[in-house]
C-alpha positions, -999 to +999 in steps of 0.1 A: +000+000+000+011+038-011+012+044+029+035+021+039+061+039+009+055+071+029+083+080+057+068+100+084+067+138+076+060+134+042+031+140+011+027+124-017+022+145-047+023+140-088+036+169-098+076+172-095+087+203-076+117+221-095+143+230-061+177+241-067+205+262-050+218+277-084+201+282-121+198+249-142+231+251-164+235+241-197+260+211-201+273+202-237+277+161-235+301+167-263+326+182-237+312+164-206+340+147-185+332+123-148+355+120-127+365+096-101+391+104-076+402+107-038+406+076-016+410+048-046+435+027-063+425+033-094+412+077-100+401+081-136+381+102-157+354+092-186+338+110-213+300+111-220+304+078-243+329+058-222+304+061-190+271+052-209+294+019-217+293+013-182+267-011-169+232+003-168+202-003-145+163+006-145+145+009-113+110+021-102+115+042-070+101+064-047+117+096-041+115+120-010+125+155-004+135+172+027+108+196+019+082+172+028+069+160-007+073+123-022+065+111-055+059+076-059+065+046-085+088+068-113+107+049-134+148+057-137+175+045-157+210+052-154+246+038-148+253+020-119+272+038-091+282+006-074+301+000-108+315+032-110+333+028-081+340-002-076+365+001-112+385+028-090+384+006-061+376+025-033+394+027+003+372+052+019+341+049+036+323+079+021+317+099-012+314+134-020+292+143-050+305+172-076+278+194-095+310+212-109+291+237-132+272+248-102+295+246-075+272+218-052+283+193-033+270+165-010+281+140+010+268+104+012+283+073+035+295+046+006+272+020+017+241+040+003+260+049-026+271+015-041+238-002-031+221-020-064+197+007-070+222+038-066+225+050-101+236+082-123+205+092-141+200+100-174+167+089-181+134+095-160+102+073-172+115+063-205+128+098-216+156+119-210+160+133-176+151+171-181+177+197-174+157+212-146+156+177-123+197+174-133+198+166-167+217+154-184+228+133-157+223+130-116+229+108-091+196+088-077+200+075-038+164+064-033+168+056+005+182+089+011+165+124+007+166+137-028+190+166-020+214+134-012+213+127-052+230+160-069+222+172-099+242+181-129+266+157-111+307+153-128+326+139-096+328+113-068+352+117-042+360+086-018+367+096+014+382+077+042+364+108+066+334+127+063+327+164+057+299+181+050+286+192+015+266+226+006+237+219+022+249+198+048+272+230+062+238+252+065+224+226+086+213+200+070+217+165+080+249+146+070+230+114+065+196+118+054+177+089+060+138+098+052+129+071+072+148+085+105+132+123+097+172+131+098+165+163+077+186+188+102+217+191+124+183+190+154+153+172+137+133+198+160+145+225+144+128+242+111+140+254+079+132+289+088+150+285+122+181+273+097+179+305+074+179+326+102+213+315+114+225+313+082+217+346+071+230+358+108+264+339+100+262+361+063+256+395+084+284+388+105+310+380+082+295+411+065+300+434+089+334+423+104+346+428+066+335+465+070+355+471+102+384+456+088+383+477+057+375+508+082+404+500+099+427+497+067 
């Protein structure tokens, strides 16, 4: 039953909310280059045609967002992270995804990243995945929240320790598991309550670059 595909905290809806930190970029395939680097044997890179060699997968999922919406039952296609990685053979226990062209990062414990259905999109219910949900390619971590699967994504990092990505350093959570309600650094505390002390941390860097400047 659609409930029981729910976590707690969440609302099921059809349409597919466009959220982003930057403006959708555009990314020329022709020039597109993944990387693979950091705690491996084996760093490399790939272009657009060497990584859609790589084995594929198609899953249904369900995918929920820290904002509070799900959508259920959508059908992706993509290569499989698990294979990705495992050519570099990884030493580290976690992974930091690169959105390069936007400047986002994330962080994800490898266990959740090289599970079966952990893929890099390219195609969302039998049609390419549209620039404005990461197109042409992003990474999909069903059993993590959806800002745990960047868009636009050209990197992963292997990490033997963890640090926090973009979102993760404003206060979001550095696992994510929808299940859990890990959304924040407190699960009490709200996104407003977040923005605030971001914005606050803005002001005062702000304002102690004006009294150094004063002081010049």
């Amino acid at each position: 039953m659609a409930e029981n595909r729910v976590p707690p905290g969440q609302v099921v809806t059809k349409t597919y909310p466009v959220l982003s930190a930057s403006s959708v970029p555009e990314i020329d395939i022709k020039n597109f280059k993944f990387r693979v680097f950091g705690a491996v044997e084996n760093p490399y890179y790939m272009n657009w045609e060497e990584l859609m060699a790589m084995p594929r997968i198609k899953r249904v999922e369900d995918i929920h967002c820290v904002t509070h919406w799900s959508r259920l039952g959508d059908e992706w296609e993509g290569i499989s992270m698990k294979a990705v990685l495992e050519k570099a053979k990884p030493k580290g226990k976690f992974v930091m995804q690169y959105a390069s062209t936007v400047g986002y990062t994330t962080n994800t414990p490898i266990e959740n990243t090289m599970t079966d259905n952990a893929m890099l999109a390219f195609n969302f219910n039998a049609k390419p995945l549209p620039k404005e949900h990461g197109g042409p390619l992003r990474t999909v971590i069903p059993e993590l929240y959806l800002w745990k699967s960047a868009k636009w994504v050209d990197a992963l990092e292997v990490m033997e320790a963890n640090k926090p990505g973009f979102w993760e350093v404003r206060g979001y959570n550095m696992h994510g598991d929808p299940w859990k309600e890990e959304r924040y650094w407190d699960v009490k505390e709200s996104v407003s309550t977040i923005l605030k002390r971001v914005l606050n941390v803005r002001q005062h860097k702000d304002q102690d670059g004006e009294s150094k400047q004063k002081q010049q």
